[in-house]
N, C-alpha and C positions, 0 to 999 in steps of 0.2 A: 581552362580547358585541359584535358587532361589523355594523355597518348598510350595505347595499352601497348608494349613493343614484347612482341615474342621471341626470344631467345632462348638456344642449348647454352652452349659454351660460351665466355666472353668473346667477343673478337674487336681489332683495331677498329672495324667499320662504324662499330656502335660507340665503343668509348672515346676513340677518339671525333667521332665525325658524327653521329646523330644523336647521340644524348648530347652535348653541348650545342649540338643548331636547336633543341627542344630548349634547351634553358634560354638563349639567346632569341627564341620564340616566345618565350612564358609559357611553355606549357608545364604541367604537372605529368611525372612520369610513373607509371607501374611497369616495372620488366615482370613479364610471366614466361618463369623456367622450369624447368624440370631438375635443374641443379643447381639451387640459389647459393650453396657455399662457395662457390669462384665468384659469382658476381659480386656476394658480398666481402669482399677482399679485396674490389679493383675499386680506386680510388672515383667511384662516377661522381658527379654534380651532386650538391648539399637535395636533399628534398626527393631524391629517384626510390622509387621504394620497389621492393624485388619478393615479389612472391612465389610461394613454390607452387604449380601448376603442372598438370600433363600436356604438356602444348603439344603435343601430335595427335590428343586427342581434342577431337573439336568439341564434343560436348561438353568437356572440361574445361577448355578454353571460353565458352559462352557462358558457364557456369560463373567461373572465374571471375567473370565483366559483371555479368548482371545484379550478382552481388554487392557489388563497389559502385563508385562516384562514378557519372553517365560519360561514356566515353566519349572522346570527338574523333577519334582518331583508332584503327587498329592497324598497326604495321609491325613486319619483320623483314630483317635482309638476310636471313638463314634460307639457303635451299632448301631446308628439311621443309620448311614451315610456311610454305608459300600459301599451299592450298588451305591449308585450317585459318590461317589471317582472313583469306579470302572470301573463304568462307564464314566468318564470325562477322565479316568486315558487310557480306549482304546479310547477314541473320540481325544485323543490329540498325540495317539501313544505312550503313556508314559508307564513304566513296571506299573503293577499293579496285584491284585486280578482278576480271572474272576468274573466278574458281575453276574454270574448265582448262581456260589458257595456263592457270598456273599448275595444274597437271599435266597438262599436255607437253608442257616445256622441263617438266622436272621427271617424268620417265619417257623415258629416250625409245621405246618402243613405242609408244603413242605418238612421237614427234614424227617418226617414221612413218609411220603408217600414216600419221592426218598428210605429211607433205607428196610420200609417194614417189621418193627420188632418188630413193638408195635402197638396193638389195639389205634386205638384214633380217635376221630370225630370231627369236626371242626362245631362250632356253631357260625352262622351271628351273626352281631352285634343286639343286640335287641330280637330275638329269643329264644328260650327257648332249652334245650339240650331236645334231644329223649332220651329219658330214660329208649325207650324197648329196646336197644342194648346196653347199660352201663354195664362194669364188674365195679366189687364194691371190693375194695377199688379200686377211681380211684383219680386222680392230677386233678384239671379244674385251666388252667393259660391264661394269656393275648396270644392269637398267635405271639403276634410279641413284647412280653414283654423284662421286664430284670430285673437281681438282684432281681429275687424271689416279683417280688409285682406283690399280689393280686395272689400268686400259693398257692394253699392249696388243701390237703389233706380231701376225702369224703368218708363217709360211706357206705353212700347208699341215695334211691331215694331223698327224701326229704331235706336230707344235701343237695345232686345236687341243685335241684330246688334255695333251699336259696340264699347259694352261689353265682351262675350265678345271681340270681336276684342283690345281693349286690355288685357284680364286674359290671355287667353293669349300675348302677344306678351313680357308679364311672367313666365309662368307656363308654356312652353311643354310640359312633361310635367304639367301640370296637369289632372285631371277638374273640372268646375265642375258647382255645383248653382244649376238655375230652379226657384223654390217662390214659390208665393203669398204675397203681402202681406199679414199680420197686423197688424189694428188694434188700438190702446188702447196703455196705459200700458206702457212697459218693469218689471220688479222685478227681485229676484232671489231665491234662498231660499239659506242656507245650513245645510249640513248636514253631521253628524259622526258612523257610524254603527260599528259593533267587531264586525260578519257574525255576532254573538249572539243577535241580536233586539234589540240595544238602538240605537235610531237620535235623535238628539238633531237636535232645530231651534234654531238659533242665529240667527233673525231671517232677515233679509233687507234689501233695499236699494230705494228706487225712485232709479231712474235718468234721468236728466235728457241726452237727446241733441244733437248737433249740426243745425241744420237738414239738410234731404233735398237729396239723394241717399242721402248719407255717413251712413253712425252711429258718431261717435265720442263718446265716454261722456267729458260734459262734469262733472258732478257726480254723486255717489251719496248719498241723507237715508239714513242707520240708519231699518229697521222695527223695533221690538223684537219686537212681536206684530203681523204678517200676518193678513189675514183666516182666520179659523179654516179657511170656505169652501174659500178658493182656498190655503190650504196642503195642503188635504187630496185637491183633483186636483192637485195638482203630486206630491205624494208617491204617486199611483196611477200616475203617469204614470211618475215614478222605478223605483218595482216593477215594473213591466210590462217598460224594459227593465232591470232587475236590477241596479239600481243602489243601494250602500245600506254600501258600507263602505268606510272612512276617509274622505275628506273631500272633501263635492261644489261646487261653483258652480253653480245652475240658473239662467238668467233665463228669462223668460217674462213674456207681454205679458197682460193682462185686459181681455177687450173683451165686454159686454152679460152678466159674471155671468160668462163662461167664461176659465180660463184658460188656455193654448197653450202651449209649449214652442218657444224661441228655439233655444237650443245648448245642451247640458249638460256642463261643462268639469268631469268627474269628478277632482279634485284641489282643494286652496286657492284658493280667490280671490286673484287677484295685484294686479298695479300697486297693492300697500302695502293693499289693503282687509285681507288676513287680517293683517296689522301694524297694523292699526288694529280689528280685532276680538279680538286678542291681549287689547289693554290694554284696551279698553271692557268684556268680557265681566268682566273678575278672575277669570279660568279660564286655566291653562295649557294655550290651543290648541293649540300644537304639540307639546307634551309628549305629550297625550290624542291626536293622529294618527298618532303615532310607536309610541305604548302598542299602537294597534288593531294596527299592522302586527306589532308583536311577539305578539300572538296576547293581548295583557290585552283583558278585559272592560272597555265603559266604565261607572263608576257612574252609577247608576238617576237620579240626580241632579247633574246639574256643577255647580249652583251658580251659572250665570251669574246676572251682575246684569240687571235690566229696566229699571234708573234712570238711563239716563244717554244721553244725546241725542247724536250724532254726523252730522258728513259729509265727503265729499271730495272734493278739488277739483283737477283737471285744466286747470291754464291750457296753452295749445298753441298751436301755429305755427300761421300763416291765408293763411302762404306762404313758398315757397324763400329760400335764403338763407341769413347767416352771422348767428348771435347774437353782437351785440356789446355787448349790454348785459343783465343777470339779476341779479335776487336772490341773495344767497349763503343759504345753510340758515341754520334760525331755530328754536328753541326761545323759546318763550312762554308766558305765562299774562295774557291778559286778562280783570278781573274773573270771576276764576275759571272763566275757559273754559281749556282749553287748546291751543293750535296747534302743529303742528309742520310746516315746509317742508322738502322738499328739493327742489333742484335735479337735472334728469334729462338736464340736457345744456350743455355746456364752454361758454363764452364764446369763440368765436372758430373755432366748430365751425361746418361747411358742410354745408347737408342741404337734399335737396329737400321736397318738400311728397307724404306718405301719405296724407292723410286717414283715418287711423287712430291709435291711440297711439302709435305711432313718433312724431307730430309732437308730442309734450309735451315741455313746457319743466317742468317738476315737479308735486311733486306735495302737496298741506297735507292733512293731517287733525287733524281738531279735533275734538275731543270738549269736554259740558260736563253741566250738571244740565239745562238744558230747551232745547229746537230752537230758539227766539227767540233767548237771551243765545249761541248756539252759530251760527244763521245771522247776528247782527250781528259777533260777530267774525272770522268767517271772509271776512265780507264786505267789512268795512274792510280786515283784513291785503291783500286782493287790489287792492283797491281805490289802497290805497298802493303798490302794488309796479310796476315798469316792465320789463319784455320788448323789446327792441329787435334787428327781424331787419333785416340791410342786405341789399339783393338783388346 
């Protein structure tokens, strides 16, 4: 059988965690990119073959397949690429995402509008926001952005005006979305669902941010059990817009007993979280996402474990510059916790300042038996370690 995976850039989620659940499936892999010289440089599974394709566009993506050996499977865990998978994935009869839902959840004006719960106004690319209908504090972010670049937090008028001018000046074919400021705690929920009826919660995250403006996602503590409550509007919220098969990311904030909906990154959680829920749960994650897309039902029961305390840790640049000094990767076990770092950028490498996760320097997850002996270690490793950017 054979799996078409759509991908831009390499990232952790596929090399390390879904092309090796494909091999440990049997399946035969094609990656269809638009960039095939990264992929072919990263060390994948003997037999992945990686062809150049326009995978944002769909006709080309159909094209692509129908060419080649009969597919069973069409998936990707890229944002960009939700809707054309989805789309190839009903053009070829294959199980998949609806095509609507993975629109709807990857431009943030359509999320708005289908749910109807938050003031926000959608500004054309190049355009200025109206600013007689702004509530102040408000968010202005990319509409169809990710990983927090270029979202920030505004005052009032004149911040507005700034802003939009500096994101479009970055962004110049860009629509931007102004939405109201959501109070309370960031989380997250995850979820792993096989379009059967069968939709599994695999915890969730609270998430710990950068000071304001910016929101770059400094730590994440493992929830095992979320409040029963506030998983159960997040999951009405899910349904509403039809979201519910293979594997979601939601964060959402909780503020006076309610909870809201941030962005819904219908795929794995990245920057290593679903690499670090892999081994916390003792469930083979990516095997069981890969199964939904091949049209298996998931069991009634995965078995995850509830016992075991985890988080993760994002140290990051706090300004421009060259790293000339970092930690090399680290495999550990202190007093039975476990740590693992890696390094997410070269020593000697030159990079401005995102304030987003473009500016990490890596990344540790640590798992253990309880959040204390699991916050103390993760907290000394960091604590020992040195980051030095020379400007």
């Amino acid at each position: 059988m054979r799996l078409y995976l759509l991908a831009l850039n390499p990232t952790d989620s596929v090399t390390e965690g879904f092309l090796p659940a494909a091999e440990r499936l049997g399946l035969d892999v094609t990656v269809l990119t638009d960039d095939p010289a990264p992929h072919r440089r990263v060390p994948y599974p003997a037999g992945v073959e990686v062809v150049g394709c326009e995978v944002r566009e769909i006709r080309e993506v159909v094209g692509a397949i129908t060419q080649r050996p009969a597919p069973a499977a069409v998936f990707t865990n890229s944002d960009h690429l939700q809707t054309q998978a989805a789309l190839a994935a009903e053009y070829l009869g294959l199980p998949g995402k609806d095509w609507r839902a993975a629109l709807r959840t990857k431009n943030k004006a359509q999320l708005r509008r289908h749910l109807a719960d938050v003031w926000c106004a959608e500004v054309p690319a190049g355009a200025a926001p109206d600013t007689s209908r702004t509530r102040y504090p408000c968010v202005v972010k990319p509409r169809e952005g990710v990983a927090s670049e270029d979202v920030v937090r505004v005052a009032d008028e004149r911040e507005l005006l700034a802003r939009c001018a500096e994101i479009q000046a970055r962004r110049p074919g860009a629509a931007l979305l102004v939405e109201e400021f959501l109070p309370g705690e960031l989380h997250t929920l995850e979820t792993l669902g096989d379009g059967h009826g069968t939709r599994h919660v695999l915890g969730g995250f609270h998430t710990e941010l950068s000071p304001p403006p910016y929101f770059i996602e400094e730590r994440m503590v493992f929830e095992p059990e979320p409040p029963p409550g506030v998983v159960e509007q997040v999951l009405a919220q899910l349904d509403a817009l039809g979201v519910g098969f293979g594997a979601c990311h939601t964060e959402y904030v909780v503020h006076d007993g309610q909870a809201r909906l941030i962005e819904v990154n219908y795929r794995a959680a990245g920057d290593q979280v679903d690499l670090l829920l892999d081994g916390l749960l003792g469930v083979p994650f990516f095997e069981h996402v890969l199964r939904a897309h091949l049209g298996e039902p998931l069991p009634a029961d995965l078995g995850a474990r509830a016992d075991r305390a985890a988080r993760i840790d994002y140290p990051y640049a706090d300004r421009a510059g060259t790293l000339t000094s970092a930690p090399e990767a680290a495999e550990l076990t202190v007093d039975g916790v476990r740590l693992t770092y890696r390094p997410l950028r070269r020593t000697g490498e030159r990079r401005p300042l995102h304030h987003t996760n473009r500016d990490y320097l890596g990344v540790l997850r640590t798992t253990g038996a309880d959040q204390a002996a699991v916050d103390r270690a993760a907290t000394g490793f960091l604590a020992a370690q040195r980051w030095e950017i020379t400007r």
